[in-house]
C-alpha positions as CSV (number, residue, x, y, z in Angstrom):
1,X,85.5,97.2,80.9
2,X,81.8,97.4,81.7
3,X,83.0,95.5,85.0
4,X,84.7,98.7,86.3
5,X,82.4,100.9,85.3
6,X,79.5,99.1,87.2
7,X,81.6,99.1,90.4
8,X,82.7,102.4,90.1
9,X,79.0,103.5,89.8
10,X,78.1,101.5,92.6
11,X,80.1,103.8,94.9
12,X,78.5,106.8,93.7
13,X,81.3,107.3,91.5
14,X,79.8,111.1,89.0
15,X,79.9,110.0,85.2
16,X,82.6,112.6,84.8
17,X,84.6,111.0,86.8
18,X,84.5,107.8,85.2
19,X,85.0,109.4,81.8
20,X,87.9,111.2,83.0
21,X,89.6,107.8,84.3
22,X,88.6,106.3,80.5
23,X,90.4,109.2,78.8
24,X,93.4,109.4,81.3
25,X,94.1,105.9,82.3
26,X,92.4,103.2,79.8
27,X,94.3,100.9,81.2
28,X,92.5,101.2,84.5
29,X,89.3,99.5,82.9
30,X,90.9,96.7,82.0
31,X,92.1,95.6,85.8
32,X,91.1,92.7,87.8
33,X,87.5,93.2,88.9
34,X,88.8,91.8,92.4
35,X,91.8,94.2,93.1
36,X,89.9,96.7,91.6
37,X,87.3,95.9,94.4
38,X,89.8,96.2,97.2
39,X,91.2,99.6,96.0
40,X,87.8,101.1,95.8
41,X,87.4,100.1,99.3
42,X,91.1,101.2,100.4
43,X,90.3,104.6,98.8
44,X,87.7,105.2,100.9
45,X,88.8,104.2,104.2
46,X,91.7,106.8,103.7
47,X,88.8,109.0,103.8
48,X,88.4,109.8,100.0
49,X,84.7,110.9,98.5
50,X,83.8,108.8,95.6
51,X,81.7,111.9,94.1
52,X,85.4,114.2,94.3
53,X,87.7,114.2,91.5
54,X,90.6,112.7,93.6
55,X,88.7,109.5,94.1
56,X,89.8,108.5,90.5
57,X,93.1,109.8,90.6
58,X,93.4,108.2,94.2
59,X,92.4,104.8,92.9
60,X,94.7,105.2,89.6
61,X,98.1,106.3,92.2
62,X,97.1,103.2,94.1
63,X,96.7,100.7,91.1
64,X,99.6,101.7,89.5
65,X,102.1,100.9,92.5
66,X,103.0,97.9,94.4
67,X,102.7,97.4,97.8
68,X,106.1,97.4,98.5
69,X,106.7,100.9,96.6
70,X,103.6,102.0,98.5
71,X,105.5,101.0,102.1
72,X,108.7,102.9,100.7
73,X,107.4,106.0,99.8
74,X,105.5,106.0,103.3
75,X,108.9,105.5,104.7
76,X,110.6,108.3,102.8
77,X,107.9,110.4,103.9
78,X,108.6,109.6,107.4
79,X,112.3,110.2,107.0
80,X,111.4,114.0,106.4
81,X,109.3,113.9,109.1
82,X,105.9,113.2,108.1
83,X,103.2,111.1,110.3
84,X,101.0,108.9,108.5
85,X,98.1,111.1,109.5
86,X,100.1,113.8,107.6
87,X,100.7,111.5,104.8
88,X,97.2,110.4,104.6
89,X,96.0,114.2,104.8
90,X,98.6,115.1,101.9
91,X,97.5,112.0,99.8
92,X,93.9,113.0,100.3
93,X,94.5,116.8,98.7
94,X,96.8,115.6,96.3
95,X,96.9,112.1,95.1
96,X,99.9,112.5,93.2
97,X,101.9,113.4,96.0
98,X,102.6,109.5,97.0
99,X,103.3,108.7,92.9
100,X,106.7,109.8,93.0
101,X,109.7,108.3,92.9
102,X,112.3,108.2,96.1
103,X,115.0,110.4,93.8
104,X,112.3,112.7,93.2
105,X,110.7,112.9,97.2
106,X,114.3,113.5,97.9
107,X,115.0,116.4,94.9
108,X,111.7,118.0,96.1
109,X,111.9,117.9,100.1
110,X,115.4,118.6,100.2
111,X,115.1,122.3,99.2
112,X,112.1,123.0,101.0
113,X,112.8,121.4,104.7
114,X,116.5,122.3,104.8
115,X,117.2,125.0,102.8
116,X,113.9,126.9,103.5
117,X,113.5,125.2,107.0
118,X,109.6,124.6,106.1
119,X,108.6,121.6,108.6
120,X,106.6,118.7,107.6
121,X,102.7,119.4,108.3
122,X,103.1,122.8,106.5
123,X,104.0,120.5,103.4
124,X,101.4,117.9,104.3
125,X,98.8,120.7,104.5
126,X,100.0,121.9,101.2
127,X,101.2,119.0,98.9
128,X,101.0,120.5,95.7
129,X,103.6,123.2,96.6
130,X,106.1,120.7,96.3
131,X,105.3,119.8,92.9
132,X,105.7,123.1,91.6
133,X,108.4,123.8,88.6
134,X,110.4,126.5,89.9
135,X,108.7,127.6,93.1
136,X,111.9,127.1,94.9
137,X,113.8,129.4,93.1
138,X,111.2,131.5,93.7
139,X,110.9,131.1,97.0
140,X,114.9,131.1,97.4
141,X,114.6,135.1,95.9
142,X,112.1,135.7,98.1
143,X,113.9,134.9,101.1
144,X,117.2,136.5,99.3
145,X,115.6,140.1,98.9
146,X,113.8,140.0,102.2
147,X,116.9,138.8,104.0
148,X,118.9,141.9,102.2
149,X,115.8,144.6,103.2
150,X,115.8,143.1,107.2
151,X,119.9,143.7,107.4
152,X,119.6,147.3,105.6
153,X,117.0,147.8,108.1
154,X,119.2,146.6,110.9
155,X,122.5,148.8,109.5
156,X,120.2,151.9,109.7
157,X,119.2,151.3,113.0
158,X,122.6,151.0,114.5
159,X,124.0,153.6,112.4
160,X,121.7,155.7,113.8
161,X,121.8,154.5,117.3
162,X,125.6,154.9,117.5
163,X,125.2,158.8,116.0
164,X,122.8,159.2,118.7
165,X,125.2,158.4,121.4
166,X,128.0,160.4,119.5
C-alpha cells in the first residue's frame, strides 16, 4: 500500500487526492506496483494533471477495465461519431464517461444524437450531460413546448397574412 502511495506522490499527486482514492477505491492500493506504473504514465500522456481531481478517477476508470473493454468502448464511441481527440477531450472532463457499459453508451447517446439531433463534439465538449438522470426528459419538454410556441407563432402569422390580403 505504501508502494502506491510513494508513486502517486512522485507525480505530484495533492494528499487529498490520494486520500480520496483510499476512501473510494481501496482496492486501488493494493495493485501491481508495475501496472500501476504504466497507468500513471498513460494518464498523463492523455493529457491529465496529476494535481486535478480527475487524475485519480482517470487512473481508477483505467485500472478497473481491460484493454479489450477499453478498445470497445472507443469503438462505440466512434460508432456515434466521436474522434478519438473527442474521446480523449470527453475522458479528460469526465473520467467516468469511458466507464460505461456498451448497453448503457447506447441507452444514453441514443436519445441525445437522434432524437435531439445533438452531434458528437457538442457531447464530447460536455460529457457529463449524458450522465444526467432525467435530463432527457427534460430536454424532450423543452423542445415539446418550444416546438408548440414556434407553430402558434407561425398560425398567427398566416392567419394574419391571409386577413391582410382579404
Amino acid at each position: 500500500m505504501a508502494c502506491i502511495v510513494d508513486v502517486l506522490r512522485d507525480n505530484g499527486v495533492p494528499k487529498k487526492n490520494i486520500a480520496q482514492l483510499v476512501r473510494t477505491q481501496p482496492s486501488s492500493m493494493f495493485s501491481n506496483l508495475e501496472n500501476f506504473k504504466r497507468l500513471i504514465e498513460e494518464v498523463t500522456v492523455m493529457g491529465f494533471h496529476p494535481f486535478k481531481s480527475q487524475f485519480v478517477s482517470a487512473t481508477e476508470v483505467l485500472r478497473s477495465m481491460s484493454r479489450s473493454t477499453w478498445e470497445n468502448n472507443l469503438d462505440m464511441h466512434r460508432k456515434w461519431g466521436f474522434c478519438h481527440g473527442e474521446i480523449l477531450t470527453a475522458f479528460v472532463k469526465f473520467p467516468c464517461f469511458m466507464a460505461m457499459s456498451e448497453e448503457k453508451i447506447m441507452a444514453l447517446m441514443d436519445p441525445f444524437v437522434n432524437k435531439l439531433g445533438w452531434e458528437a463534439p457538442y457531447i464530447a465538449k460536455n460529457p457529463c450531460i449524458t450522465w444526467r438522470k432525467g435530463l432527457f426528459q427534460g430536454l424532450w419538454y423543452c423542445n415539446f413546448w418550444f416546438l408548440k410556441a414556434w407553430l402558434r407563432r407561425v398560425s398567427e402569422a398566416l392567419h394574419s397574412s391571409i386577413l391582410l390580403k382579404n
